[in-house]
C-alpha positions as CSV (number, residue, x, y, z in Angstrom):
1,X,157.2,166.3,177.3
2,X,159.7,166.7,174.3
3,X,163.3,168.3,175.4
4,X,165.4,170.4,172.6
5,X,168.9,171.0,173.5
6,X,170.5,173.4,171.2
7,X,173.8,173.9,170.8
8,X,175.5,176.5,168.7
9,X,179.2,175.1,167.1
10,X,182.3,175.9,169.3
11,X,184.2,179.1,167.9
12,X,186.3,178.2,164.9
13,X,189.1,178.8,162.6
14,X,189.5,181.1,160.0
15,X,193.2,180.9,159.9
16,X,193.2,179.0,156.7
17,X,191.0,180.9,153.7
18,X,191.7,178.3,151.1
19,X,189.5,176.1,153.1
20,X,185.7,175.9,152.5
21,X,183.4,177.6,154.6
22,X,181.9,173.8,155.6
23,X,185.4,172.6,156.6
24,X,186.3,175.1,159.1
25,X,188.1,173.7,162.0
26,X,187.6,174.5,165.7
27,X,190.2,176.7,168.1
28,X,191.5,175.3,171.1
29,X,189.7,178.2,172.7
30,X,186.7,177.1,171.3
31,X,187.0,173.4,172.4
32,X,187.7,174.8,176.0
33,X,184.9,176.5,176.0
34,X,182.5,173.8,175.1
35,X,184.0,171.4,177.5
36,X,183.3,174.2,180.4
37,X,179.9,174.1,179.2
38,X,179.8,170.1,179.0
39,X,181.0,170.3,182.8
40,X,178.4,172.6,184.2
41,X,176.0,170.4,182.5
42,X,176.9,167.3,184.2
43,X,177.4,169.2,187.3
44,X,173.5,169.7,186.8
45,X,173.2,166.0,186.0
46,X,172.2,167.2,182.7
47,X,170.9,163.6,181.3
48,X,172.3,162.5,177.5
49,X,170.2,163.3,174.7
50,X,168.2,160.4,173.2
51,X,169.1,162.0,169.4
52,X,172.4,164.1,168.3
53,X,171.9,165.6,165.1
54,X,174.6,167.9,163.8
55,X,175.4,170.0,161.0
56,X,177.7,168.0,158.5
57,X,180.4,171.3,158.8
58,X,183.5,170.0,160.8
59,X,182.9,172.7,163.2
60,X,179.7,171.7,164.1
61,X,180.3,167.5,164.1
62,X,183.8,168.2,165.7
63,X,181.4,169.9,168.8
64,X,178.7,167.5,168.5
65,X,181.3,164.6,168.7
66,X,182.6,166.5,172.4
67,X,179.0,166.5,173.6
68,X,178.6,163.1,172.2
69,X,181.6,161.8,174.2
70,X,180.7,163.8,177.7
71,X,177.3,162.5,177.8
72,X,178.5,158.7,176.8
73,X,176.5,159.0,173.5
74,X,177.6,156.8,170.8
75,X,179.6,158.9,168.6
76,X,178.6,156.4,165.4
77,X,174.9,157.3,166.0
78,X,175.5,161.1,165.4
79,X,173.1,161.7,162.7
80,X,174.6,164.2,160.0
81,X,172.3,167.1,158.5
82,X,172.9,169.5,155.7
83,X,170.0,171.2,156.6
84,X,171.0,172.1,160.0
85,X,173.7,173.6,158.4
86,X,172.1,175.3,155.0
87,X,168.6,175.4,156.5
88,X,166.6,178.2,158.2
89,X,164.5,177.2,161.5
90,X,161.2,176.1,159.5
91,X,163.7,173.7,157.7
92,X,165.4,172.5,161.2
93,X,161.8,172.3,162.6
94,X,160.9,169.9,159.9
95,X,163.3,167.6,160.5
96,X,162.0,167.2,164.2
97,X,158.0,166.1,162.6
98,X,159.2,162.9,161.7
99,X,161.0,161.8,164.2
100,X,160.1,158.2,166.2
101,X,157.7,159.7,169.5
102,X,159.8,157.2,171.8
103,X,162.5,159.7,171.6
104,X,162.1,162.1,174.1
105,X,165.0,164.4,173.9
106,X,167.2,165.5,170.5
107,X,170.2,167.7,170.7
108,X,170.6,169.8,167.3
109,X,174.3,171.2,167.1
110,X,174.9,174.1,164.2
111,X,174.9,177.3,163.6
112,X,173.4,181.4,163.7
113,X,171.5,182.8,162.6
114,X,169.4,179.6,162.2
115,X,169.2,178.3,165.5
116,X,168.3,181.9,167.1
117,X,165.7,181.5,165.4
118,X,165.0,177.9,165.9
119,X,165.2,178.4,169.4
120,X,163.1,182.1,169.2
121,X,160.1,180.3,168.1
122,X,159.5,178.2,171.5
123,X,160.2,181.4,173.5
124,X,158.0,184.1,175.0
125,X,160.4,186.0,175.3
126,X,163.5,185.9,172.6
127,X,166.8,185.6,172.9
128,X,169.1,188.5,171.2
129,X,171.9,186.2,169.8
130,X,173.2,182.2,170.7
131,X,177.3,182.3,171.0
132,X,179.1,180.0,170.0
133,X,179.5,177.3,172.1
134,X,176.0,178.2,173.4
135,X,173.7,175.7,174.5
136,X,169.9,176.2,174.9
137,X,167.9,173.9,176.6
138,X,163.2,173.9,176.1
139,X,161.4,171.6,177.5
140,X,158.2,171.5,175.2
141,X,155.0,170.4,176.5
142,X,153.5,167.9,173.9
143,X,154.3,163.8,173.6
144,X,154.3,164.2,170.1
145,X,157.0,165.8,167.7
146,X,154.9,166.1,165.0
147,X,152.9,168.8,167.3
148,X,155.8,170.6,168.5
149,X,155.4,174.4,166.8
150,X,151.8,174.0,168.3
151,X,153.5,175.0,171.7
152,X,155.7,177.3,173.5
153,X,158.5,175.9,175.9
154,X,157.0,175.6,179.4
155,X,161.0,175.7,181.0
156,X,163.8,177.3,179.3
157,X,168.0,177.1,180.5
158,X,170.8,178.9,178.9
159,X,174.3,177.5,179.5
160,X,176.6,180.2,178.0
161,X,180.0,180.2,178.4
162,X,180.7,183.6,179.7
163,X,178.0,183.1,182.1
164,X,179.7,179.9,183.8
């Protein structure tokens, strides 16, 4: 069984427009948000991801870094992806086939409409839109990653923040 936890950036800045669209910072009221979500997580004893890959955008790494530190995963192993951040879902997918089979669980932090769609693909039943600070959770039934758009997720949890 392979485990996809994906989480959607906390809710960001646009207060400064001379800034890149990759360098947007996050609001406090997006970093409260996230760490409500961290918290009903562990409250669920919600176990740490094996793999953290983020979108390289500082919204995305600053979130992935939060996670990282509430589930005591080493911050320095955080692996950085510009395609989670300029990719579509078959390009996020992709990055998934060649991953080790020992790793049973990956948590992919970025950003809509890519991972609605991402996510959409394991479902039977889609979801209409992943907020920010959103986290999706499939449990996929196959041992190997390579075969994982051969199946649908056999258990599915939504952690929104509204809905905590």
């Amino acid at each position: 069984m392979k485990t996809l936890i994906i989480v959607r950036h906390a809710k960001s800045s646009w207060e400064f427009p001379d800034l890149v669209d990759s360098q947007r910072p996050l609001l406090d009221k997006g970093k409260k948000r996230t760490k409500k979500v961290i918290d009903h997580l562990i409250k669920m004893h919600f176990h740490k991801p094996d793999l953290i890959i983020s979108s390289h955008a500082v919204r995305a790494l600053e979130t992935a870094r939060m996670m990282a530190r509430g589930f005591e995963y080493p911050e320095n192993q955080i692996i950085q992806s510009k395609t989670v951040y300029e990719g579509d879902k078959d390009l996020i997918t992709d990055q998934l086939y060649g991953l080790d089979d020992d790793i049973e669980s990956v948590m992919i932090v970025g950003h809509n409409p890519a991972l609605t769609s991402f996510v959409n693909q394991w479902l039977e039943k889609p979801i209409e839109w992943l907020p920010t600070s959103g986290v999706i959770v499939l449990r996929i039934p196959t041992k190997r990653w390579i075969e994982i758009s051969l199946h649908k997720a056999s258990s599915f949890l939504k952690v929104f923040p509204k809905e905590i």
